[in-house]
Steps between C-alpha positions, in 0.01 A plus 500: 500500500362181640392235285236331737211407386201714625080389433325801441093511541226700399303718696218261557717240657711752736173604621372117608809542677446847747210379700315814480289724250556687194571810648722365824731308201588831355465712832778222639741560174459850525639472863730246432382213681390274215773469217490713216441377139687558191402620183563298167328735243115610586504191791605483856655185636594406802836294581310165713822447706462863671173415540562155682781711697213704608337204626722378639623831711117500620541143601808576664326814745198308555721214617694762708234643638295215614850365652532819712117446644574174562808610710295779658247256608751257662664830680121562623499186626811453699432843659116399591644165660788704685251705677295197573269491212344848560418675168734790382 
């Protein structure tokens, strides 16, 4: 058993957190893209540290993502100037 220290939040403030509706939050736990909460008693918590590790995965393949268009792009390029600046 670890003994770190974990924050947990409510429902309302997980939610802020998943940029999308009611029904996409739940759809997205259900399919285990958003983190699932906890329950203490009747309540549901979530653990904010998954959550910002959710962010921050999201971050991460945007990031990734935009890097390989960029790449792309320049590979676009230096083929379109090898042929003499005809388009591909």
């Amino acid at each position: 058993m670890t003994n770190k220290s974990r924050t947990l939040i409510p429902t309302q403030k997980a939610r802020e957190r998943h940029p999308s509706g009611r029904s996409a939050f739940y759809n997205d736990i259900g399919l285990g893209r958003f983190p699932a909460p906890i329950k203490v008693g009747r309540r549901s918590y979530w653990i904010e540290e998954e959550i910002d590790a959710w962010l921050e995965e999201r971050i991460a393949t945007r990031n990734a993502k935009q890097e390989l268009r960029v790449a792309e792009n320049n590979a676009k390029r230096k083929r379109q100037h090898a042929k003499g600046g005809q388009d591909a």
